[in-house]
N, C-alpha and C positions, 0 to 999 in steps of 0.2 A: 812300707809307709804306714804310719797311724792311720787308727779306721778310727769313727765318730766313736766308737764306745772303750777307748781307752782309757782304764783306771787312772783316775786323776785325783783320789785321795783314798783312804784307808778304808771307807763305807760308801762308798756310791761306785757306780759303772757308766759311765755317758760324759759328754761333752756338758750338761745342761741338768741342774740341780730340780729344776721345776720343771721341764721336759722328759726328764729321765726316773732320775731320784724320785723325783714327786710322783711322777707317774706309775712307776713301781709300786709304789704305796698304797694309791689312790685302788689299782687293779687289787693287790693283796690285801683290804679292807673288803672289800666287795667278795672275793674266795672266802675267808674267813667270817664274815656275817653270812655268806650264801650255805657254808657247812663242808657238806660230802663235795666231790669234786665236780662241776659241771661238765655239761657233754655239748652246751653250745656256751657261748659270749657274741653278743652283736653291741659293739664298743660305737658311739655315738660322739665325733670329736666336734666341740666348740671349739670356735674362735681363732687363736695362736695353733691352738695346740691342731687344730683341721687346716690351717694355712703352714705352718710352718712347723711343723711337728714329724714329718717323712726326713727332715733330711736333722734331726735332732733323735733317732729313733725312738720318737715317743710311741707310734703303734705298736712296735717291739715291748717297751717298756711295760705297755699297760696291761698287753698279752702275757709277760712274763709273771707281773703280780697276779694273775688271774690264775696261775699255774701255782702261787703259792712260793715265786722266787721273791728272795729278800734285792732290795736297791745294790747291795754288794757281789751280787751274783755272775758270777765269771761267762754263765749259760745265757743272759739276755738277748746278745745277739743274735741266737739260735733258738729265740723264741717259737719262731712260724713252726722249725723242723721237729721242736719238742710235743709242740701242739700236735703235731700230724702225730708223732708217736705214740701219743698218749690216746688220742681217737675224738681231741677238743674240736670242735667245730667254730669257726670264728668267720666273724663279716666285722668292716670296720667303713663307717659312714660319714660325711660332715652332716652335723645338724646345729638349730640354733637354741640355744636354752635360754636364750631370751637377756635381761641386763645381769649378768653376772662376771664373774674371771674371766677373762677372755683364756685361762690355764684351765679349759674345763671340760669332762667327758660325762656321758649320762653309760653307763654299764649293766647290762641286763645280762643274767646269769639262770642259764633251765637244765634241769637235770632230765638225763633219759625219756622217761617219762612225757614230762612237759607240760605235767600237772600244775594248776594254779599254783598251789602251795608248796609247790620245788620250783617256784621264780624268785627270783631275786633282781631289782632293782637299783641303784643309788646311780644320784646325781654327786658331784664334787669336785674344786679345784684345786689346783697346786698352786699355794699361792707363793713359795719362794725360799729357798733354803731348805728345796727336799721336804719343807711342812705343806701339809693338806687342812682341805676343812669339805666336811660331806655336809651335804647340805639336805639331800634328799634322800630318803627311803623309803623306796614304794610310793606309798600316799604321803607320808608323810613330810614336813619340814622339820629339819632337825640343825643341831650344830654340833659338832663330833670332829673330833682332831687326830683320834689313835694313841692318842699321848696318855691314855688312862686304860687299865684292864674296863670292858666297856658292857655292860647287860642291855638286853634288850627284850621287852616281854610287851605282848599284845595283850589284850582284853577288851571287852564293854563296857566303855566309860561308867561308872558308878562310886557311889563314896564309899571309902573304908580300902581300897585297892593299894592305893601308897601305904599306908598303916600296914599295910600284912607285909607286902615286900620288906619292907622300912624292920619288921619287925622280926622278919626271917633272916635279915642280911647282921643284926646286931644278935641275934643267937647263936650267928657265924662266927662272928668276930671281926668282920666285914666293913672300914670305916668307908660311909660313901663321899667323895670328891665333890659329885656334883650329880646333880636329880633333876630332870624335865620331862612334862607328860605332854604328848603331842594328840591332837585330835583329829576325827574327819569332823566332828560337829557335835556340837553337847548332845551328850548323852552318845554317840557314836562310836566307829571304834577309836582305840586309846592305843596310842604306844609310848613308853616309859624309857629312857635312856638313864641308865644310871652308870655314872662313872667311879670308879676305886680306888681305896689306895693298898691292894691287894689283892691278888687272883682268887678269883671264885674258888674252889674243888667243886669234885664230884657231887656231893653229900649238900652241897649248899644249892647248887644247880635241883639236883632231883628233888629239891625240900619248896623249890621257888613252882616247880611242874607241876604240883601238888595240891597248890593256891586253887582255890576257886574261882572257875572264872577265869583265870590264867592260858587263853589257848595257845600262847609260843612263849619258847624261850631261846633269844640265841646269844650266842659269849662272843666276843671282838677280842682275843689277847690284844695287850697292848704292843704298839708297831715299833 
């Protein structure tokens, strides 16, 4: 008999494109902004996806993105058993993130450690058709889709910060998509989303490290 995560077209695995698909994603955004691989995930489901989301295998789902599995991944349903292999620690909660998607997870990602700065954060829904939109990272409010190779760099609110990025990214050859700076409060800290229409390298990454005043840089390939 068919089980809920029967392939049902050429790139997704599940019954449910925004339960599944999306969910994939949503998890695999969060690994990919997080980095090296986490050693916990405590997955926070809103809405649909905390009501009705066990029998859509969205916890599978969002586990499996976390693990770095694409939406076409044959291994989704053996998310829980990969996690144990691997030594990923995971808890999965209902909570409320207040008016948003009701397609929505808040995912918190810690390395070994469990040092401040190996957390990882993002809030984001699935809003239909396998497409996401992150809404939250960390402190910040954001709007970010995956659909662009994606930078992300923290610093000190102050002028002159977009001008050097802006000016390290065109010595690249680096055309940027789209550009927004996020704040905790003027003058606070700043984080910068910049979108592409072409993958960073190496050599562009380590040149943006470099920046003054530049305390992170993380890369989001595009999903």
């Amino acid at each position: 008999m068919p089980g809920i995560f029967d392939i049902i077209g050429p790139v997704m695995v599940g019954p449910s494109s925004s339960h599944t698909a999306g969910a994939v994603r949503l998890g695999l955004f969060a690994r990919r902004l997080h980095g090296a691989g986490p050693a916990r995930v405590e997955i926070g489901l809103h809405g649909s996806f905390a009501a009705t989301g066990d029998g859509h295998g969205t916890p599978l789902a969002l586990l499996a993105g976390v693990m770095g599995l694409a939406p076409d991944d044959g291994r989704i349903p053996q998310a829980k058993e990969l996690a144990s292999q691997h030594g990923l620690s995971y808890a999965f909660s209902a909570v409320d993130l207040g008016e948003v998607h009701p397609n929505s997870v808040r995912i918190r990602l810690s390395s070994a450690t469990g040092l401040p700065d190996e957390r990882t954060e993002i809030c984001g829904s699935s809003t239909g058709g396998g497409e996401i939109q992150i809404w939250r990272i960390d402190d910040f409010r954001v709007d970010l889709h995956g659909e662009y190779p994606t930078l992300l760099m923290s610093y000190p609110d102050h002028p002159g910060a977009v001008a050097a990025v802006s000016s390290v990214l065109a010595q690249h050859g680096l055309n940027i998509a789209g550009m927004k700076v996020h704040r905790t409060a003027r003058g606070g800290l700043a984080l910068m989303t910049i979108e592409l229409d072409q993958e960073p390298d190496a050599a562009t990454i380590q040149s943006l490290h470099g920046l003054e005043d530049i305390t992170s840089v993380r890369y989001v390939p595009e999903l």
